[in-house]
N, C-alpha and C positions, 0 to 999 in steps of 0.2 A: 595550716589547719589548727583549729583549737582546740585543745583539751578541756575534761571539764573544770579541773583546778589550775590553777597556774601560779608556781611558788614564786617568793618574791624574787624582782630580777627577770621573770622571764617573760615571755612575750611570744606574740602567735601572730598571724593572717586571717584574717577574716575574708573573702571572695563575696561580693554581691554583687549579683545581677539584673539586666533591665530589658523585659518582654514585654514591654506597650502591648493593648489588647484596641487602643482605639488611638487616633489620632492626636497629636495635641500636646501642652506640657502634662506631665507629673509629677508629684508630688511625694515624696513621705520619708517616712524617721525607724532608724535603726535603734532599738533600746536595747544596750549591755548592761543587765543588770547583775550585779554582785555579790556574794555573802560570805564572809569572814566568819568561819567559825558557825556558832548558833544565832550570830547577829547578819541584819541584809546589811548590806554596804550598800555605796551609792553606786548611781545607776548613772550611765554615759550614754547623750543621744549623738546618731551621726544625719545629718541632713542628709537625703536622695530626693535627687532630682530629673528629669530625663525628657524629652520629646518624639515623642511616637510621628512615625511619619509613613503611609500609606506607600508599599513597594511598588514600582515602577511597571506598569502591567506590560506582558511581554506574546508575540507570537510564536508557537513554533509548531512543527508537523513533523512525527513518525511515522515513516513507511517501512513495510519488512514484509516481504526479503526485497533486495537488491535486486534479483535477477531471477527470469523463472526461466525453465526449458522444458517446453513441451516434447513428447514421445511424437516419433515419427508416424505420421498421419497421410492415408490419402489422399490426393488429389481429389477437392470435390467434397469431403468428409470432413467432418471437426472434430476435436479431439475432447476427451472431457476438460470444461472450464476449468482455470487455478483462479487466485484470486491475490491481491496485494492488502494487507493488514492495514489503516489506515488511525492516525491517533494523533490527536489533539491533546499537545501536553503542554499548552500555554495557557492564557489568561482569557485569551476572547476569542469570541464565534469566529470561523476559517469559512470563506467559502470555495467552493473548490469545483477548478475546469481540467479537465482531462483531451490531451490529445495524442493521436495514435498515431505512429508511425511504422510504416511497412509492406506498403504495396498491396493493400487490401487482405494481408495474411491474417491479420492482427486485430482486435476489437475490443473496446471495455465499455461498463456502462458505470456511471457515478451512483444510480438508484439511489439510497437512501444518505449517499457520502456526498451529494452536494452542497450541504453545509452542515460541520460537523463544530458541536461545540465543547469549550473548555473539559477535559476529561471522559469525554468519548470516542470509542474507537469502534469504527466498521469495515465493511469489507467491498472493494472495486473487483466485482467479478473480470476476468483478461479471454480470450476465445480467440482460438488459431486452429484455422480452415485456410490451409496451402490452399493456391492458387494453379504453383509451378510444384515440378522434383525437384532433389536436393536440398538442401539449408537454405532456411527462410530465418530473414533476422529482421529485428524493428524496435521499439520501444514504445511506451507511454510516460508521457509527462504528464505530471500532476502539475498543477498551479496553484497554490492557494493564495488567496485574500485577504484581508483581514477585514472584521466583519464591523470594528471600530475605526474610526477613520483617522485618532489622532494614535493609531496604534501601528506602523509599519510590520508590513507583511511578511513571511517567514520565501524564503530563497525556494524556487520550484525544484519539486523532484523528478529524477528519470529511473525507468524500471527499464533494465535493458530484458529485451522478447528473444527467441531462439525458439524454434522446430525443425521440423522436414518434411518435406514432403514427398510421398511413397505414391509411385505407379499405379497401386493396385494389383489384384490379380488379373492375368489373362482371361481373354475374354475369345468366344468362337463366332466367328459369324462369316456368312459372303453375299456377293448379289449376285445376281442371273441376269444379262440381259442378252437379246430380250427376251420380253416374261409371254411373248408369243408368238409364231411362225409359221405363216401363211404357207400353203402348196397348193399349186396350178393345178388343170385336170390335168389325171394322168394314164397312162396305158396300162391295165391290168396286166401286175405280174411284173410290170418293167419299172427299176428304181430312178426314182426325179435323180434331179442333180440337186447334191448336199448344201444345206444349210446350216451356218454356223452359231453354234449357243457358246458366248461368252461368260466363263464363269471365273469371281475375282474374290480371292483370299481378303478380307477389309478386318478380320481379328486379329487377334497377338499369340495363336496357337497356329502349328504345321499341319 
């Protein structure tokens, strides 16, 4: 680095640099100019020179989080939707296909993430409605595109899925059959012979 005087003998570094703003060569001139005292001294040019060159346009896709786990959910019930972060942090238009894996537990919709462009980010709602009890597991894969054709497409994402699914509470109920039962004429005073009403516990309470 340069100081502003420089006694005789000495010497310094100068750093210049080269940030092209368009394509192409350029051009231009470094002027050191000098003053001795209350006189200018001569002035030294250095030639610059440089070629700007348009960066190589590139694809790529951020998803976040990794991994979601839904809260234990009943059978039959859904639990409230999560959602995966989705972002375009490349050069050109992504388009994007989603598929769900996991025995019908598992669901996303792309809605407004079907094609997402260069610096925007949205959200793929996920939805987990057990089928079965126990641990329900699955994923979604994302896919994207690229929405440029001489531009090769960014490597598909997996969101790995996790819940569970809960019984429910017990529940009371039974049936009667039959629900009606004929008797013959009978002699006043004197009891038929018995007929029988089946009755069948069919709830999850005693």
């Amino acid at each position: 680095m340069c100081r502003a005087t420089l006694h005789r003998g000495e010497s310094c570094t100068i750093d210049a640099r080269f940030a092209p703003t368009t394509s192409g060569r350029s051009d231009g001139l470094l002027t050191l100019p000098s003053v001795q005292g209350y006189r200018t001294g001569p002035s030294v040019t250095v030639g610059l020179n440089g070629t700007g060159t348009a960066a190589t346009p590139v694809a790529r896709l951020s998803v976040v989080p990794a991994s979601l786990v839904f809260p234990s959910t009943e059978v039959g019930k859904s639990a409230p939707p999560s959602s995966v972060k989705v972002q375009n942090t490349g050069d050109v238009p992504l388009n994007l296909t989603a598929a769900v894996t996991g025995d019908g537990d598992f669901g996303a919709a792309l809605g407004a993430c079907t094609t997402v462009m260069p610096g925007a980010t949205c959200d793929v709602p996920v939805t987990f409605s057990p089928r079965k009890t126990e641990t329900r597991a699955g994923s979604v894969v994302l896919r994207p595109t690229s929405g440029d054709p001489a531009v090769p497409g960014p490597a598909a994402v997996t969101v790995v899925l996790t819940g569970a699914g809960s019984p429910g509470p017990a529940v009371a109920s039974m049936t009667v059959a039959p629900r009606a039962l004929m008797f013959g004429p009978q002699i006043l005073t004197t009891p038929s012979a018995p007929q029988s009403i089946v009755v069948t516990n069919t709830g999850q309470c005693r």
